[in-house]
N, C-alpha and C positions, 0 to 999 in steps of 0.2 A: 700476230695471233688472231686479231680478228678476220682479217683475210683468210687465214687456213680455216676458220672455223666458218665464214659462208661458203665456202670452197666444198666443205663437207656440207654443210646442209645444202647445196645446190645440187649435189651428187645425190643427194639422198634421196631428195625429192622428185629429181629424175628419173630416178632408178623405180621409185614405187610408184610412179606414172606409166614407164615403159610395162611396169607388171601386168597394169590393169589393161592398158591397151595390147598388150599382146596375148591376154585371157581371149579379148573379143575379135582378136583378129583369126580367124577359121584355126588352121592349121599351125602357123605359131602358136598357138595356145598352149602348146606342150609347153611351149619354152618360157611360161608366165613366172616361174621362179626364178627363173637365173638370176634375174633382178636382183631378186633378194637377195639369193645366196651370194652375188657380187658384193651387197652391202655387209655381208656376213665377216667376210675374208677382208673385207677392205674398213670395217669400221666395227665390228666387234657384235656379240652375242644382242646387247640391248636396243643396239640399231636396229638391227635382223626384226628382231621381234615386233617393236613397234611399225617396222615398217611394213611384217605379215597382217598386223593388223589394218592400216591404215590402207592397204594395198586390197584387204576384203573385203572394207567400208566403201572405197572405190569403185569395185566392182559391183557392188549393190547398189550404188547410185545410179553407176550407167547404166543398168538395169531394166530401175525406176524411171529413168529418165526414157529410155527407148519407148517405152511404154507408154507414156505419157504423150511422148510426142506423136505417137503411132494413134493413139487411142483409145487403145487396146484394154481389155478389163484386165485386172491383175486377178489370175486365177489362183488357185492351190500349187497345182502344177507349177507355176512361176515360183511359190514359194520354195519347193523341193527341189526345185533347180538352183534356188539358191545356194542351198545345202551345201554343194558341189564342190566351190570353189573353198567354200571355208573346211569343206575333209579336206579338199589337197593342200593346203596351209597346215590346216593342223597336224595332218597326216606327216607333212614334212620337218615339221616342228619337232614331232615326236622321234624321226627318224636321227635326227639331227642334236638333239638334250641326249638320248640313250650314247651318242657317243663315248661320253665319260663314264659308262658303262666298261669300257676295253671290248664291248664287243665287236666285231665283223660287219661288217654293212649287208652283209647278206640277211644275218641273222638278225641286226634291227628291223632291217626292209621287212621280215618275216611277220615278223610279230607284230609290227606295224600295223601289217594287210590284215591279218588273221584275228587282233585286237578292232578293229574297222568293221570285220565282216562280222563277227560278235554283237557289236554293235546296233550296223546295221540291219540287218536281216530280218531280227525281229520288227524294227521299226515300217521296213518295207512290208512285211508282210502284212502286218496291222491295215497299212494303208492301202493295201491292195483289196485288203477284205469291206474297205468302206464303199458303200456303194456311189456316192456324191464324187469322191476322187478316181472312182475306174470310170464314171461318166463326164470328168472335166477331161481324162486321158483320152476316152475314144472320141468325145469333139474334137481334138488336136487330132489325133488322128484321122479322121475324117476327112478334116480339112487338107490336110499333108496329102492325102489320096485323091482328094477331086485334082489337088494342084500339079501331083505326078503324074498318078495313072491316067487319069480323063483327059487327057489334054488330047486335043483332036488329030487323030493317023498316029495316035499309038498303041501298039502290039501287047494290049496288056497280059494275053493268053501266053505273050511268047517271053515277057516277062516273067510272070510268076506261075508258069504251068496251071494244073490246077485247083489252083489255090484262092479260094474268093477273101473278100474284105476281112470277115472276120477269123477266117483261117489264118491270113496273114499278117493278123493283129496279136493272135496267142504267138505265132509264131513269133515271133520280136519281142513279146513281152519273154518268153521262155529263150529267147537269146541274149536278152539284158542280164535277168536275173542268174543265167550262166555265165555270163562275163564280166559283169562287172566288177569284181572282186580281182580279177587277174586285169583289167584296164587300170584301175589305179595302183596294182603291182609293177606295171609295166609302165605308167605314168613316173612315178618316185625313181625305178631303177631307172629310166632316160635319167634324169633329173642328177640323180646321183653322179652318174657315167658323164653327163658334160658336166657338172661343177667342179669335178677333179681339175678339166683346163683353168679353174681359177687358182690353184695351189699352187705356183711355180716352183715352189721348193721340197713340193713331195716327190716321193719316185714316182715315175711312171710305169704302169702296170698294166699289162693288157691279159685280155680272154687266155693267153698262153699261163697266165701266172694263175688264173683262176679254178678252184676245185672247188667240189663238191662234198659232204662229209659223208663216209660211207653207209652211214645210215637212210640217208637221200634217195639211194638206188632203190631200197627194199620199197622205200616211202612209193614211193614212183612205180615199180611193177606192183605193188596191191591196189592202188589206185586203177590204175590203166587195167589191171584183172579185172575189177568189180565193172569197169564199164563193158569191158567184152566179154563177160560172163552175161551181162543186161541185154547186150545185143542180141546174143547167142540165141538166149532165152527167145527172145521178141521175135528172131527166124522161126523158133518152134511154135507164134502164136500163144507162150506164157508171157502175162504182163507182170514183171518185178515192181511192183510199187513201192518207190521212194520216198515220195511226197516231197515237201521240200527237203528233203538230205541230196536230193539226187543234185541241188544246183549248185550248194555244198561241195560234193563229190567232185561236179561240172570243172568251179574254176580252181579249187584245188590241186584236182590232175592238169588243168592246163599251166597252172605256177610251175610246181616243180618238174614241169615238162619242159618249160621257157628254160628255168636253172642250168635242165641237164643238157639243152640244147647249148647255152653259151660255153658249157664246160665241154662238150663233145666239137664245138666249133676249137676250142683251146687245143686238144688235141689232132687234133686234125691238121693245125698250122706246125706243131711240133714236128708231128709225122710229115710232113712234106719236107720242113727243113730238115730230118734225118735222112731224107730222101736225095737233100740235095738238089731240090726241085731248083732249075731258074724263076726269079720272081715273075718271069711273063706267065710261065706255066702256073704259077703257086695264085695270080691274079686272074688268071683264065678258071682256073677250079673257082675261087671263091666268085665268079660271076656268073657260073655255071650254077651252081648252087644258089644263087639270089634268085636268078631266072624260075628255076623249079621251086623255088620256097612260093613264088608270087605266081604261079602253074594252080589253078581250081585245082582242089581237091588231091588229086593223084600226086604229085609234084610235090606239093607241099608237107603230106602226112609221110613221102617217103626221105625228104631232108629232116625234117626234124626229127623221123623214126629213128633213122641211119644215124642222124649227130648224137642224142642222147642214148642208143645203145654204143656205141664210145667209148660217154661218161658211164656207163654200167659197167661197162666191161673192165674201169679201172680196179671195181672192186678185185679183180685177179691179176690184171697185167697194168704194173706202173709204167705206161706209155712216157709219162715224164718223168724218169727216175734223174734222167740225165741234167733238169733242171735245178736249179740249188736255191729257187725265191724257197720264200716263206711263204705257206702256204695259208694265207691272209687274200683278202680282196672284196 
């Protein structure tokens, strides 16, 4: 008894170790939950929890500790970055409790984000408007720019066109504020998508099983109208002023764009296996399509156009009639 019980707490504390150090390792960062969700599945709801805590105390340590070591002042900005870590804990938290709900993971995921951006938003915008935090932001930035752009025999014209510093300051600040809300959409839905590998005894269910509710489509062409209606306008030299609704709009349209894209990707593998495609060929299309997805600009707006009118088009034609899941996922 007492062996199985250090056994777990050697797991446990491992596990909320691996969290935090794979917050700060670059690009694993995505994958700072599994951790937990490992502890979830393998040791029950209360483990989970203390160890989401224990795991964002963690993270604020190294934090603090980098910093110290470094030098470095603890600014605002430091503080707000804190934030970070403990939305996507909490965020996953929430994802994860609504279970017992019987809803969908899509639709927890939903409301999730959209509870999040409520949230946030106002908070952001407040601290945007203070003037003491837009000026700890543009020293970081500054700094960020002597270290990139200056750096001696580089092409900064051929870089950023032309676009000088503080052009290319809104500009970032105005691609955050449109993205963020759809990055930790797309943070949780990773999140989600590999912790299923720790279920062995659920079914497995891929992009083919997955739909959309026909309400989704309408959702998705009035969105994506209002922004080519904006564009449209701005060829003719009218400026439509949104103010902040427009970043609102921004990751809105790009969520239920990502949606319609997994569910037009679903269909897609359908159709080919109605096709009777050989798998070289059915692997050859989906690598053709990654290629153009990760294609600047052109490539990319015309996969993801192509996959989510698809998922529109199911409103009229059940492409997967012939499938018999449950239209759950």
């Amino acid at each position: 008894m007492i062996k199985e019980e250090r056994r777990r707490a050697g797991a446990f504390g491992l596990a909320t170790v691996l969290a935090v150090a794979a917050y700060h390792l670059s690009v694993f960062g995505i994958l700072f939950l599994m951790p937990l969700e490992w502890i979830r599945h393998r040791q029950g709801s209360r483990s989970f929890l203390r160890a989401a805590v224990l795991a964002a105390a963690g993270i604020a340590a190294v934090e603090a500790g980098i910093k110290a070591l470094t030098g470095s002042a603890w600014t605002s900005l430091d503080t707000v970055g804190m934030a970070l870590p403990l939305v996507l804990i909490v965020g996953w938290l929430a994802i994860v409790e609504m279970e017992r709900s019987g809803w969908r993971f899509l639709y927890r995921l939903l409301t999730v984000t959209a509870v999040t951006g409520l949230v946030l938003f106002p908070v952001i915008a407040w601290l945007l408007s203070q003037p003491a935090f837009n000026q700890v932001v543009e020293n970081a930035f500054d700094e960020v720019w002597t270290q990139v752009f200056q750096a001696p025999g580089l092409d900064v014209q051929g870089l950023t066109g032309k676009l000088d510093r503080s052009q290319f300051f809104e500009l970032l600040k105005q691609a955050f504020l449109g993205s963020l809300f759809s990055v930790l959409f797309l943070f949780w839905a990773v999140t989600g998508w590999l912790s299923r590998a720790l279920e062995p005894g659920r079914a497995r269910r891929t992009l083919k099983d997955f739909f959309v509710p026909r309400q989704g489509a309408w959702i998705l062409l009035g969105l994506w109208g209002l922004i080519l209606a904006k564009f449209l306008l701005a060829l003719k030299g009218v400026d439509w002023n949104w103010g902040g609704f427009e970043y609102v709009v921004a990751n809105a349209a790009f969520i239920v764009l990502v949606v319609h894209v997994a569910a037009g990707w679903g269909v897609l593998h359908v159709l080919m296996e109605r096709a009777k495609l050989p798998r070289w060929a059915q692997a050859l299309v989906r690598v053709l399509l990654i290629v153009l997805l990760v294609t600047p600009m052109a490539g990319t707006w015309l996969v993801l156009g192509g996959l989510a009118m698809l998922a529109v088009l199911e409103l009229w034609v059940d492409f997967r009639k012939q499938i018999a899941y449950e239209r759950k996922g």
